[in-house]
N, C-alpha and C positions, 0 to 999 in steps of 0.2 A: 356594722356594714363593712368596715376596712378589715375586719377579722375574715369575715366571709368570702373578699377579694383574696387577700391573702394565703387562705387552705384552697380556693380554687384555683393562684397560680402555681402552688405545690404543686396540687394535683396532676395540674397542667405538664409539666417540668415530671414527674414522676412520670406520666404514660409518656412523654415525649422518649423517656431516661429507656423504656421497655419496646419500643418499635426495633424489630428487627432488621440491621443492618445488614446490606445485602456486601458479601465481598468482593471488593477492587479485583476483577479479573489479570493476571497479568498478560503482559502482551505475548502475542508468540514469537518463536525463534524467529529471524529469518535464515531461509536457506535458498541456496547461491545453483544455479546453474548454469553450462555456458550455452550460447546461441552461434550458431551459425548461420546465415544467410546473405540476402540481396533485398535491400529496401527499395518496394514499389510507389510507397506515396507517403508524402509526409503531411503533417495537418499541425498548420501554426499556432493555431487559436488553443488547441490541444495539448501542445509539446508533446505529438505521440507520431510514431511510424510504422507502416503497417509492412512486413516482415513478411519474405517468402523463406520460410526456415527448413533446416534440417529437423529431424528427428531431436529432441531435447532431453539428452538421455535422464531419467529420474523419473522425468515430469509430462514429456508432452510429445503426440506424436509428429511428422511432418506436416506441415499446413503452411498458408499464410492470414496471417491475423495483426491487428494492431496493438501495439505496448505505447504505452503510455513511458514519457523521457523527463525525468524531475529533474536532472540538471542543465539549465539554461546554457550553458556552454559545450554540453556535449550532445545537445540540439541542435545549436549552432554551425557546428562541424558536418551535421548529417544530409546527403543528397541523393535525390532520387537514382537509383542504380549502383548503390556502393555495394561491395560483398562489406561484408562485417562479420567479427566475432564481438559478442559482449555478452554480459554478465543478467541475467535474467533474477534478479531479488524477487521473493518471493514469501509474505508474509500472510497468514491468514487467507482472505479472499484478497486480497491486493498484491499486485506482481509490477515491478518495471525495470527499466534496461539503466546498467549502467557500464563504467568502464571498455567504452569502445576501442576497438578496433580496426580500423580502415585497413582490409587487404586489398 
């Protein structure tokens, strides 16, 4: 009986050993463009501001839309009606503002 447990957790251990592992995607670049505008409204619970922007040379034409703000302190600083330049990161499907500007 313990013979018989034994070759079946080889076995076991063998087909685990031949499952095809899928590859570690890596992450993508991020690339950097600047923003110009005038922020319309800001959303706390969010950390995002929604952006009456210029044309975004690279990436995006003029509109106004909301970015999402991952750093707490340069959230902090932001109020409705500011012009701004900042830094638009932008990785994959994920994009947010950083390195502001108050002009």
């Amino acid at each position: 009986m313990r013979l018989r447990i034994l070759i079946s957790f080889f076995f076991l251990l063998a087909l685990v050993g031949c499952v095809k592992q899928e590859p570690q995607q890596a992450a993508k670049p991020i690339k950097t463009y600047t923003i110009n505008g005038v922020i319309k409204a800001l959303d706390a619970e969010h950390h995002s501001a929604t952006i009456e922007h210029q044309e975004i040379v690279g990436w995006m034409d003029a509109m106004t839309m909301e970015f999402p703000v991952r750093s707490v302190s340069d959230y902090a600083k932001l109020q409705v009606g500011q012009k701004i330049t900042a830094k638009v990161n932008v990785q994959d499907l994920e994009f947010w503002l950083s390195e502001f500007q108050i002009r």
